[in-house]
N, C-alpha and C positions, 0 to 999 in steps of 0.2 A: 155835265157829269164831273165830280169831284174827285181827288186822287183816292178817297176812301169808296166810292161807289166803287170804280177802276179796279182799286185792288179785290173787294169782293167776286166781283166779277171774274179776274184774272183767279184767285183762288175756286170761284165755283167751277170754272173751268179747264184747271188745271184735274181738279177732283172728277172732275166727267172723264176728262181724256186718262187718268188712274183707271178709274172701273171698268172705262170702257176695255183699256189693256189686260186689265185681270180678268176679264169675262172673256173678250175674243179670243185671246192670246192661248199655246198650248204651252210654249217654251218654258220652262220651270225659271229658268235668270228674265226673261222680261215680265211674265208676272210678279216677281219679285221686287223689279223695277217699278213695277205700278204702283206695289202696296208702296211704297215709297215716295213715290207722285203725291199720290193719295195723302200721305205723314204730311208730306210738305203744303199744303195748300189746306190741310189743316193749322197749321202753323202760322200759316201768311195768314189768316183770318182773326186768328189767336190775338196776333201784333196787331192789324189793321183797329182790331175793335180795340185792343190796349192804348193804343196810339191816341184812335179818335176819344175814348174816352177818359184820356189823361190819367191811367193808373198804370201800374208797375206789373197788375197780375197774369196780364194777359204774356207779357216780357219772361216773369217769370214758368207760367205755366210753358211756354216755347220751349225754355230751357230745360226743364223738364225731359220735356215730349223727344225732345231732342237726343237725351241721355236716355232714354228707356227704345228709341229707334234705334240705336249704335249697339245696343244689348243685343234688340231683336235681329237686326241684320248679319250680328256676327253669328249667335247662335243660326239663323235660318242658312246663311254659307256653309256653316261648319255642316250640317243636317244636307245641305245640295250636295254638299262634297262627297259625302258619305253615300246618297242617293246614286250619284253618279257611277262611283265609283260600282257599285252595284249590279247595276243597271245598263252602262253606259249608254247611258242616251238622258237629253233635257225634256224627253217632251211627258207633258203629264199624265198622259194614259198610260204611260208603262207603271202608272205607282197604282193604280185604279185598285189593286188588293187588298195594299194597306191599310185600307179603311180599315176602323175599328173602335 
């Protein structure tokens, strides 16, 4: 196994143990945490495949991915905070009405 197989791997696995957090998970901050797993081992794949195949897009697409995760995670804090504050409580059934 090569360090490019290695790192798909490690990224397809890192993306399991995300989902799996976001699916088991009720806590509102470790789901959070997942989809962010999740971001990152999209990422590591992004590089891996830029890497091996010697172009700059995959490099640049990360950077990207990167600036629009920092968007998403500040805006989804500021939306828990507010959730919280609410609510007082992380866990996700208490939000089950908001649907809409």
């Amino acid at each position: 196994m090569d360090r490019y197989q290695f790192l798909i791997l490690l990224a397809g696995l890192l993306f399991s143990m995300g989902f799996l957090g976001t699916v088991l998970r009720r806590n509102l901050l470790v789901v959070m945490m997942s989809l962010e797993i999740m971001l990152n081992a999209v990422i590591l794949s992004f590089v891996t495949f830029a890497v091996r195949g010697g172009t700059i897009e995959g490099a640049a697409m990360a950077f990207f991915i990167y600036a629009a995760g920092a968007c998403e995670i500040a805006l989804a804090m500021a939306i828990a905070v507010i959730l919280v504050k609410r609510r007082a409580s992380l866990d996700m059934d208490a939000y089950r009405e908001l649907k809409g």
